[in-house]
N, C-alpha and C positions, 0 to 999 in steps of 0.2 A: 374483481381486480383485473385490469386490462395492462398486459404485460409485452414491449414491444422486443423481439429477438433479433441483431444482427450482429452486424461488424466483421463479418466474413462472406467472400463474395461466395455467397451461396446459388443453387443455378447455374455455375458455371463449369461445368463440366469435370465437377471432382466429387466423386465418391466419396470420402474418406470426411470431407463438409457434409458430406449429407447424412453421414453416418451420426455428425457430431450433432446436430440437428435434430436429430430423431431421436437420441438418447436425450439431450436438454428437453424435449416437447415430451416423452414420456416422463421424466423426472419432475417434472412441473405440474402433470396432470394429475399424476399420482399423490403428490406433496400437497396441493392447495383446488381440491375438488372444485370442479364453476370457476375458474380462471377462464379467462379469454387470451388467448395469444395469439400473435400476429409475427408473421415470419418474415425478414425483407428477403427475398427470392427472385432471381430474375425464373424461374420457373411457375407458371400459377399451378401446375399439375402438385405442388407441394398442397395445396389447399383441402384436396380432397385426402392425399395420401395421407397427408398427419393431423387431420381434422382440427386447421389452423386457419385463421386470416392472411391474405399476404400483401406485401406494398415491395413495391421495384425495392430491385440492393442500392440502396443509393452510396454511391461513393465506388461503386465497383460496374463494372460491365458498361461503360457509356453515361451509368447516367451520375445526374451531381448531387448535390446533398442540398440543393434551394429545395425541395420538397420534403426536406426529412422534417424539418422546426413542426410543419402542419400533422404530420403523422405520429411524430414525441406527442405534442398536446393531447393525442386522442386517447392518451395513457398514463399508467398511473405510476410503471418503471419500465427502466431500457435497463437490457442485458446485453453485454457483447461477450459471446458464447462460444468460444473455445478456437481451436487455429493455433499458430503460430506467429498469431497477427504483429504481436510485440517485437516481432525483428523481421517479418517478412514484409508488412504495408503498417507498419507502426504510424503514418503521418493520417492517413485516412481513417484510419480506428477511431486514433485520438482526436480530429477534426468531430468523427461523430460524435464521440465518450463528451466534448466540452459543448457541441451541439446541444444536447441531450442537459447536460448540467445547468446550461446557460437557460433552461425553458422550465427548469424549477423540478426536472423529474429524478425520484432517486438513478442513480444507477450503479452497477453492478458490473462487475469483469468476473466473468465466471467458466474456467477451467484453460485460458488460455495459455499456452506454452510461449517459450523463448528461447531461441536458439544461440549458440556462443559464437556464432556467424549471423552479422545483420545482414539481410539483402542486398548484395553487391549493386544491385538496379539504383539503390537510394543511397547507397553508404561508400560505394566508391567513387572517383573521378575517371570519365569515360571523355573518348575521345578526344578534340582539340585543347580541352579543359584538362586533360589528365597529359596533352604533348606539351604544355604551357607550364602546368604546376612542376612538370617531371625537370622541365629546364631550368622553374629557379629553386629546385630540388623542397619544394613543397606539397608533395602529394599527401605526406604522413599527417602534415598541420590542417591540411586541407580537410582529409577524411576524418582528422579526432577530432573537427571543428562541427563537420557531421552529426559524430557521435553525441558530442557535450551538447549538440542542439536538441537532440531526443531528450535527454538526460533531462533537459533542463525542463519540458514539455511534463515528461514523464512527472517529474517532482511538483512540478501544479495542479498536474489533473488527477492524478489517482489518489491523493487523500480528499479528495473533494466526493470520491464514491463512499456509498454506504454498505459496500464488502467488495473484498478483492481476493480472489482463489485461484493459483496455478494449478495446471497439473500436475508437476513433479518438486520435491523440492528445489532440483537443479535450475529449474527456470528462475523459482524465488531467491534463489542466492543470485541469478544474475540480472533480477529486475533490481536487489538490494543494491547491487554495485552501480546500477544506472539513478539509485537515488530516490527507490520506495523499500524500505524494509519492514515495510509492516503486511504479507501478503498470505490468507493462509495457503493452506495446499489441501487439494482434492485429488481428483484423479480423472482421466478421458473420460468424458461421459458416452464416449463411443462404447465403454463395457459393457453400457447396457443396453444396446442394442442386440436383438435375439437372445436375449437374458433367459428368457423360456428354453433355451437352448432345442429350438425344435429340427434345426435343421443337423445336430450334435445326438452321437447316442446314447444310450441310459447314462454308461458310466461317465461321460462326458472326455472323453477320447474322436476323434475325427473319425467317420462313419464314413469310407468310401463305397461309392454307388458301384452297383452292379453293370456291367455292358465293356466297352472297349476301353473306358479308362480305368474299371476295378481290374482290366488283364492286369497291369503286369504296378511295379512303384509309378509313383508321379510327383512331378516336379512343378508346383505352380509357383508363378517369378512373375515378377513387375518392375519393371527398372523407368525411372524417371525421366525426363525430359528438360525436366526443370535446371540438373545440373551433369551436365554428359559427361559419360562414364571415360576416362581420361585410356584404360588401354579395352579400347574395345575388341582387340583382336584377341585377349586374353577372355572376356567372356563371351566371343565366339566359341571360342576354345572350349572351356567349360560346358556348355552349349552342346557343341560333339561328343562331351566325353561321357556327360548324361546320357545321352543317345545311344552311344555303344556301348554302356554297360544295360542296357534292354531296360531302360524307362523312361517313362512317358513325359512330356512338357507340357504344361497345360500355362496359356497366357493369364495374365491374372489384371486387366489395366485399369489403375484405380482413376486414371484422365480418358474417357473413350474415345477422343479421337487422338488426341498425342501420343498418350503412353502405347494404343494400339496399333497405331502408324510404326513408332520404331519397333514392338515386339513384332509382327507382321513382317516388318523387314529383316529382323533375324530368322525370318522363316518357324515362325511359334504359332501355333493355332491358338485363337482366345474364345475364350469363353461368350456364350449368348448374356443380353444384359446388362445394364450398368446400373445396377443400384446397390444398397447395402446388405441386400439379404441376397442379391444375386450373386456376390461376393463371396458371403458366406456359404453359402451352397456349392459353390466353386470349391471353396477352400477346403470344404468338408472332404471332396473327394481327393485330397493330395494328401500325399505321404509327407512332405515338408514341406512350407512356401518360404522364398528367398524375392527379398524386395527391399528396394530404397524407397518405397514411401513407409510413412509408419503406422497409418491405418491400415492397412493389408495386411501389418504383422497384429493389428491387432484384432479385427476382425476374424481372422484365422485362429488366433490363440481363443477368442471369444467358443469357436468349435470347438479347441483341443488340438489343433491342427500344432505340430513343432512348426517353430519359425527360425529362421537367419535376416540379419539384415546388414545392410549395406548404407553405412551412412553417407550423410551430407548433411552435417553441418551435426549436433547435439543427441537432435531431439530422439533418433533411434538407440541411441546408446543409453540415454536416460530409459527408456522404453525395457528396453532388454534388463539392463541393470536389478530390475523388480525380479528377474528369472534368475538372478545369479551369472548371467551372459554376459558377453559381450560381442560388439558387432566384429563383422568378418573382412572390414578393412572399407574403405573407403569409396567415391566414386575416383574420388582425385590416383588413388595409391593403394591399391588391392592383389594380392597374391591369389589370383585366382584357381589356380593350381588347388593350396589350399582349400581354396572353397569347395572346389571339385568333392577333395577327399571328405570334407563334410559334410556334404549334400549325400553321399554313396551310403556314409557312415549312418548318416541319420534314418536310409533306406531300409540298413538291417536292423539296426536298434533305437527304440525309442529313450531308451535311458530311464533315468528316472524323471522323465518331461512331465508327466501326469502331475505326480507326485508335487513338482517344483512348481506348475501350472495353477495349481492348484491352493498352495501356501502363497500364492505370488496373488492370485487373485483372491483370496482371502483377504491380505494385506488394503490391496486397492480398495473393495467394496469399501470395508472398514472406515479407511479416509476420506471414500465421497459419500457416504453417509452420514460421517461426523462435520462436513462440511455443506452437506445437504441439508440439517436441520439448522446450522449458521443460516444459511442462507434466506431459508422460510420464515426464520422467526425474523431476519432483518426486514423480507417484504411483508411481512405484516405489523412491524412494526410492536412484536411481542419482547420486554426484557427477559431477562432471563430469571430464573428460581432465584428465591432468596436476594432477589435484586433489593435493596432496601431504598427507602424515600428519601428524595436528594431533592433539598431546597437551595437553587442558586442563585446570589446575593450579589448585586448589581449595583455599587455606588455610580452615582452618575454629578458632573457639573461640565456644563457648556464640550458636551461632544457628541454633538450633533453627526460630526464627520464618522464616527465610527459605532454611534451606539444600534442602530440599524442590522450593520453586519454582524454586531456581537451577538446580539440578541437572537437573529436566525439564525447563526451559528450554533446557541446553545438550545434551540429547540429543532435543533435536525439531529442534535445527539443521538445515537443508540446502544445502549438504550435512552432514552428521554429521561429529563428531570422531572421531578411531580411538582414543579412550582419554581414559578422565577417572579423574584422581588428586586422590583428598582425603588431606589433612596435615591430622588434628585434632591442634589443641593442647591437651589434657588437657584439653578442654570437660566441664564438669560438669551441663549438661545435658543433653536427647535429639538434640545434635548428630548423634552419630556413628548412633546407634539410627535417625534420622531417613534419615539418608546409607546405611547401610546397607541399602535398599527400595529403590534403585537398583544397577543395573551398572556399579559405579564400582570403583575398587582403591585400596586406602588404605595412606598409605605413615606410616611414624613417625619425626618427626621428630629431629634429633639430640638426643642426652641433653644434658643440663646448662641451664644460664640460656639462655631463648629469646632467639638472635640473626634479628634476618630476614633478614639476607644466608646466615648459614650455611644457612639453612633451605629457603630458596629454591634457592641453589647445590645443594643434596642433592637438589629435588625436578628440577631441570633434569636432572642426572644420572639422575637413576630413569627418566625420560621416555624413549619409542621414537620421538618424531613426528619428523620435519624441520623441526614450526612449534610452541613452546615458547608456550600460550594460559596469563595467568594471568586468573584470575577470581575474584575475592572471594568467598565463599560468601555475602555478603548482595548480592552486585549480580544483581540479576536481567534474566538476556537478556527483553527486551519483544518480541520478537518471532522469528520463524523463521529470517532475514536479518540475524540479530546477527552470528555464528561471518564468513560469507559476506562483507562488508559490513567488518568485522575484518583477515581476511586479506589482503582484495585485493591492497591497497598494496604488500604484500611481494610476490604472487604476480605481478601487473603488471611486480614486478623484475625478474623472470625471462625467460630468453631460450630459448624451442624447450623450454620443461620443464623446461631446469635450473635445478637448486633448492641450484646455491651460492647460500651466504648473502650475499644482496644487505643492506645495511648499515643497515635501516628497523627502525625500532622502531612501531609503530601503536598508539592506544589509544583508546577507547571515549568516546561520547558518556555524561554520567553524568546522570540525569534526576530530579529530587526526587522521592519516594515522594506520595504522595496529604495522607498528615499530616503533612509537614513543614511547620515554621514558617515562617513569611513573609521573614523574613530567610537562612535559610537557603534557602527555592525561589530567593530574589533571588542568591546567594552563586552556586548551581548553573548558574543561569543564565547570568550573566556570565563565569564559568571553564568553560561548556562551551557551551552554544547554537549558535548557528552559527560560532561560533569566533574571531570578529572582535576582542573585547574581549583573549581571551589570547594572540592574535596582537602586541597592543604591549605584553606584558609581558615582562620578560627574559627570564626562561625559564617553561616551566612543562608538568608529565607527570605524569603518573597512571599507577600499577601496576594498578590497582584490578582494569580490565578493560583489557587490552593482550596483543602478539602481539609476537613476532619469531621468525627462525630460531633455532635452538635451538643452531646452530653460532657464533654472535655469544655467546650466554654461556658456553659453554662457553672459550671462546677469550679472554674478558673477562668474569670473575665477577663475582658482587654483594662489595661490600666487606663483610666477616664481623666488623666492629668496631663499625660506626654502629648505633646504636640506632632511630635515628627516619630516615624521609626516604630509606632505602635504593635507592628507586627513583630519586630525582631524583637523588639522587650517582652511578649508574651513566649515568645519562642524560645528566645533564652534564659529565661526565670524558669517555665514550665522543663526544658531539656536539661535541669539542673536540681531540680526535685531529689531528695534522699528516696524517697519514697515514689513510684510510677513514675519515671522521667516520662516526658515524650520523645520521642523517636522522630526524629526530622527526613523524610523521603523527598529525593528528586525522582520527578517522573521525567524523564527524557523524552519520550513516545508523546504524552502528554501536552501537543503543542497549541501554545497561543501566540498572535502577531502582537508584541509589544514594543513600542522604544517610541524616545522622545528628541525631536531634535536641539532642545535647549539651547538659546541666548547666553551669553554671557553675562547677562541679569539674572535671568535664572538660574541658571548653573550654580550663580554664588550662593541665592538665595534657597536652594535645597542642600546646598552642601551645608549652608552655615546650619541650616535646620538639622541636620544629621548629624552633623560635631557635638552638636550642644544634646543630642539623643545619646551620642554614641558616650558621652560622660558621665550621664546619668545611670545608661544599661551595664559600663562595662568596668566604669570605672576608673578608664584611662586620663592619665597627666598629661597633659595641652603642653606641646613641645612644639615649637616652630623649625627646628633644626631638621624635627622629624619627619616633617610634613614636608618640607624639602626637600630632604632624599629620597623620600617616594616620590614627590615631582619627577621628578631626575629620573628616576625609573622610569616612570611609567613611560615617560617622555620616549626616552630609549625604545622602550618597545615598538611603540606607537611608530617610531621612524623605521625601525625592521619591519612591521607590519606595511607599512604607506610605499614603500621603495620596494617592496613586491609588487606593488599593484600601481601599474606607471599612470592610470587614470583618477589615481587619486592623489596626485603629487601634489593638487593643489594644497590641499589641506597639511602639506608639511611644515610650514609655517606659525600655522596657529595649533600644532600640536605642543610646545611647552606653555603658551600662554592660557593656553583649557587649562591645562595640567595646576599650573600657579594658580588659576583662580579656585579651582576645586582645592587644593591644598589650601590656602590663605581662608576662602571661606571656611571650609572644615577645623580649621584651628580655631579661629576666631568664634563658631558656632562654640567650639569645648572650653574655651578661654572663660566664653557667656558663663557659662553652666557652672564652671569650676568658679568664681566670683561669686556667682549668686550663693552656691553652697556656700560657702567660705564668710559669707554677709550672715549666713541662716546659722550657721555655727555658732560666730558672733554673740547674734541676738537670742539662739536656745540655752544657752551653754554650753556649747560642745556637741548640741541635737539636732539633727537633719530635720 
C-alpha cells in the first residue's frame, strides 16, 4: 500500500510539524508492516530521517498544487496529518483534501485540530478593504461572509473522506458547528514521538543533565511570533524575576529562526538544534517549560517535564484541559506577575504532576489507539466483526443522470456491501449501459404490468445478504458513512453477533439536490432534517433508501396489488402487528441526495396515486374541504419560508397553485379508491 502524507507545510521551519510527522510515519509503520509512504516536505533530509519518500509541500513554501494530481495517482490514500490546518490555512488543505478526492484516492484527515480563532490572515478584512467595509459599517457581514464560505467548503468535502479524527474533542464540536458532525477523536500523534522515552528517566519524571544547567532550577520558554505577546514589558518582567530568584532560562524555539530571533532578543540563551528529539532533550533538562506554542508543552510532557502555557487562540487550553489545567492567561491579556509566582512555585514543588501526567496520558494513548485501528482497518478496507452480509437493491428506470454516482457511492461504502443488484425497468435510456461499468448483477424484473411490491418481493428473493438495502438508483450515498450509519439500528439489535432478525426497519436521511426548487428543499427539509417535524406526524417512511433484515420480508412480503405507496403499506401493517411490531428508525447521519423537481403534470399524477394509497392503507374519508385547509396551510408556510430567502421570491406565486394541485389530486386519487370500494361492496355483499 502506497500512502501519500501532507496538508501541512512541513519543511518549514516548525518543530512542532515535524514532531507530528514522525509520530504519523511511526504509527503507520507499526500498524501496516510494507507500507510505502511518501512525505510532502519542502526538506529532502526528511527522507533519510524517517525512512520515507518525499515530493515538494505543494500548496505551502512557493510551490502550487499543479503537481500534486501526478503524485495522488502514484497512490493508493492521501492523509492530511494533523496541524491546526482547519482554522490556520483551511483553503489550501481543503484545495488538496478535494484535489486528492477529485483523482479517485480515498482520503483521510487524521489528528488535525481546530482552533475557536480562524486565522486573521484569511478570516478578517485588512487594510483599504477593511477602511471601506468599516465605513459602510460592514466588517461583521463581510468576515461571517468568510466564515459561512469555509462552512460551506467544509460540508462537501469532509464527508466525501473515508475517516475523519480530531485531536481533541474541542476541535470536533467546532468542526460540528462549521457543518461536519460526524468526526471521530484521537489524540496528537506527537505523543508518540520518543514514546521509548529514552531521553526521560526510569520513573518517567524529567531527568535533568549534569554541568551548568543541572547547577541551579531551570526555566525553558518558547514564546511565538506568530501572535505577539500584547504587554511585553510584563514578560520582560517575569524574565528578571526568574533570574533573581537564582534560576536558569533555557530558550526552547519551536520556529528556529523566528521564535529564536525574539527569544535571543530578550537576552535568553537557546538551546543547540532544531528538531523533535533535540526538544525533548532540552526539555528534559528543565524544571518547568512555559510556551505558547503547543507542541513544546507537549513534547516536554512527552519527558515528564511540568508544563504552563500561554494561549493564542484554543488549541493550548484544549491541550492542558487532559492535565486538569489551565492556561496562564493569554498572549493578548496575561498577568504576568502571576505567572512569575508559578513558575517559582513549580521550582519547589512538582505537585502531584507525575501522578496527573500520567492518568492524563493514559487517557490519550487509549483514544489514539481506539482510533488507530478505525483508521487501519478503513485503509485496508477491513469491515469490522460480526459485520453481517448486506445486499443492496437498486431499482432503476431511465436515470442515466444519477445512476453512475449511486452506484460508486454505494461501493465506496465502509464497510462495503457484499452485493449490489440492479432491477432496470426497461429504461430506454443509458441506464443500464451506465450500470453496467460497475460490479453489480442485475436481476430482471417480473414479466407483465409493473407491480412494485411483486418486484421488490422477487428482488428480496434473489438477495444472499442477511441485511435486505434498498436504494433508489437516483438517491445518491453523500458520503462513505451512509451503508454504516444505515445499518446500525438493526446491527445494535443484535445480541453476541446474532443476526436473527430483530423487527427494525431504518431509512435514510433524504437531502435536496443542489437545483431543487425552494419549495421542494423546504418540503425535504421538514420530512427529513433532524426529524422533529415527522416525528408528530401519524406515520410516515421512505423506501427510497432504507435497510432491514431480509428475514422480516421474507416472512411478511410487500403487498403485490397497491400500485402507489407500497412501502408505507408494508410499514404500517407490519408497525401494527399484536404480536413483533416493527419499529420504524430514522437515521439522520445516514445521508442520501434525493428530490424531484416535479411538473405540475406530475405532481398531480403521484399525488392522485397516493390519495387513492393513502385510502386503502389508512382508511381515510376523501373530504375536499379538508384538503383545502391543508392547501391553505401549507401555503402559509411555504410563503414564511420563501420571504426569508429574498432569492427565491420568485417562486411565491406558484406556491398556492402547487399546493391546490397536490390537494385536488390527492383527494381525487382517495375519492378513486373509496368508489371503487364502495362498487366492490355492492357486488360482494358487503365484502371488500
Amino acid at each position: 500500500m502506497k500512502i501519500l502524507l501532507g496538508g501541512i507545510p512541513l519543511g518549514c521551519d516548525n518543530i512542532g510539524d515535524e514532531a507530528i510527522i514522525a509520530g504519523v510515519v511511526k504509527m503507520l509503520k507499526e500498524s501496516l508492516p510494507g507500507v510505502e509512504l511518501t512525505v510532502a516536505t519542502a526538506d529532502p533530509a526528511t527522507a533519510e530521517l524517517l525512512g520515507v519518500n518525499v515530493v515538494p509541500p505543494f500548496g505551502f513554501a512557493g510551490h502550487g498544487i499543479g503537481g500534486f494530481v501526478d503524485a495522488v495517482r502514484r497512490h493508493d490514500a492521501y492523509i492530511w496529518c494533523g496541524a491546526t490546518g482547519l482554522s490556520d490555512y483551511p483553503h489550501v488543505a481543503l484545495d488538496l483534501l478535494e484535489t486528492a478526492q477529485n483523482a479517485g484516492l480515498a482520503t483521510f484527515i487524521w489528528g488535525v485540530g481546530m482552533d475557536d480563532e480562524l486565522n486573521p490572515v484569511f478570516f478578517k478584512a485588512h487594510g483599504k478593504r477593511r477602511l471601506v467595509l468599516s465605513c459602510l459599517g460592514l466588517v461583521g457581514w463581510y468576515e461571517r461572509r468568510l466564515r459561512a464560505r469555509l462552512a460551506r467548503r467544509i460540508a462537501a468535502l469532509l464527508p466525501r473522506c473515508r475517516g475523519v479524527w480530531l485531536r481533541d474533542p474541542e476541535s470536533a464540536a467546532m468542526l460540528a458547528s462549521m457543518g461536519f458532525p460526524n468526526a471521530g477523536i484521537t489524540a496528537d500523534t506527537a505523543i508518540l514521538v520518543g514514546s521509548d522515552r529514552s531521553v526521560a528517566s526510569p520513573n518517567g519524571t524529567s531527568s535533568r543533565g549534569s554541568g551548568a544547567l543541572a547547577a541551579s532550577p531551570t526555566l525553558g520558554i518558547c514564546i511565538s511570533t506568530q501572535r505577539q505577546v500584547a504587554d511585553l514589558a510584563g514578560l520582560k518582567r517575569m524574565i528578571a524575576a526568574v533570574r533573581e530568584s537564582g534560576a536558569r532560562i533555557l530558550g526552547i524555539p519551536m520556529n528556529p529562526k523566528t521564535d529564536r530571533a525574539l527569544l535571543e532578543s530578550l537576552g535568553i540563551e537557546c538551546m543547540a538544534g532544531a528538531t523533535p528529539g533535540a526538544v525533548m532533550g532540552a526539555a528534559a533538562k528543565c524544571d518547568v517549560v512555559l510556551s505558547s506554542r503547543l507542541h513544546l508543552l507537549i513534547l516536554a510532557a512527552n519527558v515528564g517535564t511540568p508544563v504552563l502555557g500561554i494561549a493564542r487562540g484554543s488549541k493550548l487550553a484544549n491541550w492542558l484541559a487532559n492535565f486538569g489545567r489551565a492556561v496562564e492567561g493569554s498572549v493578548y491579556d496575561c498577568d504576568w506577575d502571576k505567572v512569575t509566582e508559578h513558575v517559582l512555585a513549580a521550582f519547589k514543588d512538582r505537585g502531584e504532576w507525575d501522578a496527573v501526567r500520567e492518568r492524563a496520558y493514559a487517557g490519550l494513548m487509549s483514544r489514539l489507539e481506539s482510533a488507530r485501528g478505525e483508521l487501519v482497518a478503513r485503509l485496508v478496507d477491513e469491515p469490522p466483526k460480526d459485520w453481517p452480509r448486506v445486499s443492496v437493491l437498486v431499482r432503476a428506470h431511465n436515470d442515466e443522470a444519477f445512476i453512475g454516482r449511486t452506484i460508486s457511492g454505494v461501493l465506496s461504502q465502509h464497510p462495503p456491501p457484499s452485493e449490489v443488484i440492479v432491477c432496470d425497468d426497461n429504461s430506454t435510456d443509458r441506464t443500464r449501459e451506465v450500470a453496467a461499468k460497475f460490479p453489480v448483477r442485475f436481476f430482471e424484473r417480473p414479466a407483465g404490468p409493473y407491480k412494485p411490491g411483486r418486484t421488490l418481493n422477487a428482488l428480496v428473493r434473489e438477495a444472499k445478504g442477511d441485511i435486505a438495502v434498498f436504494n433508489n438508483s437516483d438517491a445518491v450515498p453523500l458520503d462513505e458513512r451512509w451503508l454504516a450509519e444505515l445499518v446500525k439500528p438493526l446491527t445494535c439489535a443484535t445480541v453476541g453477533g446474532d443476526h436473527r432478525a430483530p423487527r427494525i426497519f431504518a431509512f435514510a436521511n433524504q437531502l435536496p439536490r443542489p437545483n431543487a426548487q425552494a419549495l421542494v428543499r423546504k418540503d425535504s427539509e421538514r420530512a427529513f432534517g433532524d426529524g422533529k417535524v415527522q416525528a408528530t406526524w401519524r406515520f410516515f417512511f421512505s423506501l427510497a433508501s432504507s435497510a432491514t433484515w431480509r428475514q422480516n420480508l421474507i416472512d411478511t412480503p410487500f403487498d403485490e396489488k397497491i400500485q402507489y405507496s407500497e412501502d408505507v403499506e408494508w410499514a404500517w401493517r407490519n408497525s401494527r402487528r399484536e404480536k413483533d411490531p416493527v419499529k420504524i428508525v430514522y437515521c439522520p447521519k445516514a445521508r442520501v441526495e434525493h428530490s424531484h423537481n416535479y411538473t405540475l403534470r406530475e405532481l398531480a399524477r403521484r399525488f392522485r396515486g397516493e390519495g387513492a394509497a393513502d385510502r386503502v392503507i389508512f382508511g381515510d374519508e376523501p373530504s375536499l374541504a379538508r384538503e383545502l385547509v391543508g392547501a391553505a396551510r401549507e401555503t402559509l408556510r411555504d410563503w414564511v419560508y420563501l420571504l426569508r430567502r429574498p432569492r427565491d421570491w420568485r417562486e411565491i406565486p406558484s406556491a398556492p397553485v402547487r399546493r391546490l394541485v397536490q390537494r385536488i389530486a390527492h383527494w381525487k386519487g382517495m375519492k378513486q379508491a373509496f368508489n371503487a370500494e364502495t362498487q366492490r361492496r355492492r357486488e360482494t355483499g358487503g365484502e371488500l
